[in-house]
N, C-alpha and C positions, 0 to 999 in steps of 0.2 A: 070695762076692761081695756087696759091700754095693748094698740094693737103691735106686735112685736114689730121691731126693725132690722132688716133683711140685710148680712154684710157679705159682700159680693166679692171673690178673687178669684180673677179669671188665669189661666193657663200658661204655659210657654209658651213664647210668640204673639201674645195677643195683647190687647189694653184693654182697658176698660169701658170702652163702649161695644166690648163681644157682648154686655150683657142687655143691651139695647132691646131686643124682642123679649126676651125674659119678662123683662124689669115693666114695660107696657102690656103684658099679659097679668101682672099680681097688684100695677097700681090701684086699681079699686078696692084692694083689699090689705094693703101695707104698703108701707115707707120700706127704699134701700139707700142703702150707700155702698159704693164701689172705691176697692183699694185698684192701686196701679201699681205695678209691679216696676215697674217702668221699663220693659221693653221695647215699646215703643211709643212711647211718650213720659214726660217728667213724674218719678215718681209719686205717688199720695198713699201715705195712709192716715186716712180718717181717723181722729178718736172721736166716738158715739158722746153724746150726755151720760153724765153718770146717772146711774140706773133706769136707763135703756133696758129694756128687755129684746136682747140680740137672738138673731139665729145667725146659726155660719151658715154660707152656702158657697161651695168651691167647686172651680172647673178643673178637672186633671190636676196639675202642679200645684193648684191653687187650695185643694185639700190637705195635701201635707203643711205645706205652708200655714196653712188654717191651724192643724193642731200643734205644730213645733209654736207658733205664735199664740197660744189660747188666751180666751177673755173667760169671761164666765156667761158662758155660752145658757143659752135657755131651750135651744134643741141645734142640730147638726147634721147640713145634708150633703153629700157625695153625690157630681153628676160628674160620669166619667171619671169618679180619682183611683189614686190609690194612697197605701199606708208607706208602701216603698215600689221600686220603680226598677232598678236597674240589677243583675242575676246575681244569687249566689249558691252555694252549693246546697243550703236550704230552702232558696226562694226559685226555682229553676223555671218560671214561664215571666221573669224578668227580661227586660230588654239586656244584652250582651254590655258590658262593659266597654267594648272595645269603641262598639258604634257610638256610645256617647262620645266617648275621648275624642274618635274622629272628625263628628262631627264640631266638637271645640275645638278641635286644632285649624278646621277648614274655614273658621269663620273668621280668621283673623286674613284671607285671603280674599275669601268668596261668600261673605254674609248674607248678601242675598240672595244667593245661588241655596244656601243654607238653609236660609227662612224659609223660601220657596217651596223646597221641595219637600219641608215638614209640614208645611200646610197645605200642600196636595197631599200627604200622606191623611192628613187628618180627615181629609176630603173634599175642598174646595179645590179650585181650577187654578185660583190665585189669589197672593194676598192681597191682603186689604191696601188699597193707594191712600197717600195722605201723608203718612207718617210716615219718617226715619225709624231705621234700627237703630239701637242704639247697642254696641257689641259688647261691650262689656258686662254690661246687665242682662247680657240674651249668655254670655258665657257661664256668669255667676248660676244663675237659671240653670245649666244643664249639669255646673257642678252639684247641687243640689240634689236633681233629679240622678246622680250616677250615688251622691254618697247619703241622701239621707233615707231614713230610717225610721219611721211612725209608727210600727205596729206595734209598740208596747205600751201608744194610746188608748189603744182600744181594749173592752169596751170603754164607752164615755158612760157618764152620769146622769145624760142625758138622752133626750129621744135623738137617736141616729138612721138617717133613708140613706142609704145609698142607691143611685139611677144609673143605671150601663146601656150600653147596647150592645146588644149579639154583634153586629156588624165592627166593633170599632177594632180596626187594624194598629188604635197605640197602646191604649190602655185592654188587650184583650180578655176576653170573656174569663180565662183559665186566671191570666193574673188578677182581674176585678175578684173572681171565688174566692181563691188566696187571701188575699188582704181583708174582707168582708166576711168570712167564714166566722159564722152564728150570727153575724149582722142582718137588718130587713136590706134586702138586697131586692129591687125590683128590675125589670128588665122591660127595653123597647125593642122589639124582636125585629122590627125594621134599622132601628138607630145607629148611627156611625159615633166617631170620637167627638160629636160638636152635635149634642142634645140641644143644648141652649137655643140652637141658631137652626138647626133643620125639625126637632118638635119643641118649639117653644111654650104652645097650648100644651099638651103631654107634659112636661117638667112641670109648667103653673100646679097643673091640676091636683100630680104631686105633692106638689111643698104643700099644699094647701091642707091635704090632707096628713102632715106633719103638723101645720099651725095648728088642726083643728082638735088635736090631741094635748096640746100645751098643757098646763097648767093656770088657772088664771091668773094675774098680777098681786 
């Protein structure tokens, strides 16, 4: 049985090496490849060999992105996403409207100051050194997350986990229900908004148990 190939898109504000402890926790057991968003580094998206037998696996931003771009997915896993992101009058434990705009408006001033302080909200101290922002792909990025809209993906046709944590102060707990409601919704009752990087063991173990339900080739 050929073993699925794991495609990876990480979050707003990050690149593609957030998925570094993941990715070394499932190598004994599959192949991935990692899209970049290009927030802070040059763009990539991968195309797989044709008939690949793909999973998605998306961080926050990186699951709506996952379904507005769909392949023909062979299962689909949510760590930290949503279907939609930002409030409305039927979606009300969305993030405010207002606080996106503002923060895109402040980035054309205070980028870093931006980046910063969403990445301590997510829950690190500070960001990652190395890399440039790049603003205009971190703006695109938030316009995204204030206008798009996935919930009329679901359900898929496929096997779908979504992984949360009680803790995470972006994607919280009431909006993860929302978006997930009749989906396998599991929860890390310790976990913040950055599963990947704080239980990377926990997520593996996860997905693993999404692959081991597959279907064979």
């Amino acid at each position: 049985m050929t073993a699925p190939l794991l495609y990876l898109v990480h979050g707003w504000g990050f690149d593609a090496s957030f998925w570094d402890p993941l990715r070394a926790e499932l190598a004994e057991c599959c192949q991935s490849v990692t899209v970049d968003l290009g927030f802070r580094a040059p763009p990539h998206l991968p195309d797989p060999p044709p008939e690949t037998r793909l999973v998605a696996v998306g961080h926050s931003l990186g699951v709506p992105w996952l379904l507005r771009h769909r392949r023909n997915w062979q299962g689909f896993v949510s760590i930290n996403g949503f279907t939609r992101f930002s409030r409305t009058p039927g979606f009300v434990h969305g993030w405010p409207a207002r606080l996106l705009e503002r923060m895109r408006a402040a980035l054309s001033e205070a980028p870093e100051q931006v980046h910063a302080d969403f990445i301590r909200r997510c829950g690190l101290c500070r960001p990652p050194e190395g890399k440039p922002l790049h603003v205009e792909a971190l703006a695109e990025g938030l316009r995204w997350l204030q206008d798009w809209d996935e919930r009329p993906a679901l359900p898929l046709s496929v096997p779908l986990l979504a992984l949360a944590g009680r803790l995470d102060s972006v994607a919280s707990p009431e909006l993860t229900a929302d978006c997930f409601l009749g989906q396998e919704l599991r929860w890390c009752e310790d976990g913040g908004h950055l599963l990947p990087l704080s239980h990377p063991s926990w997520c593996a173990d996860q997905i693993r148990s999404l692959l081991a339900r597959l279907p064979p080739s």
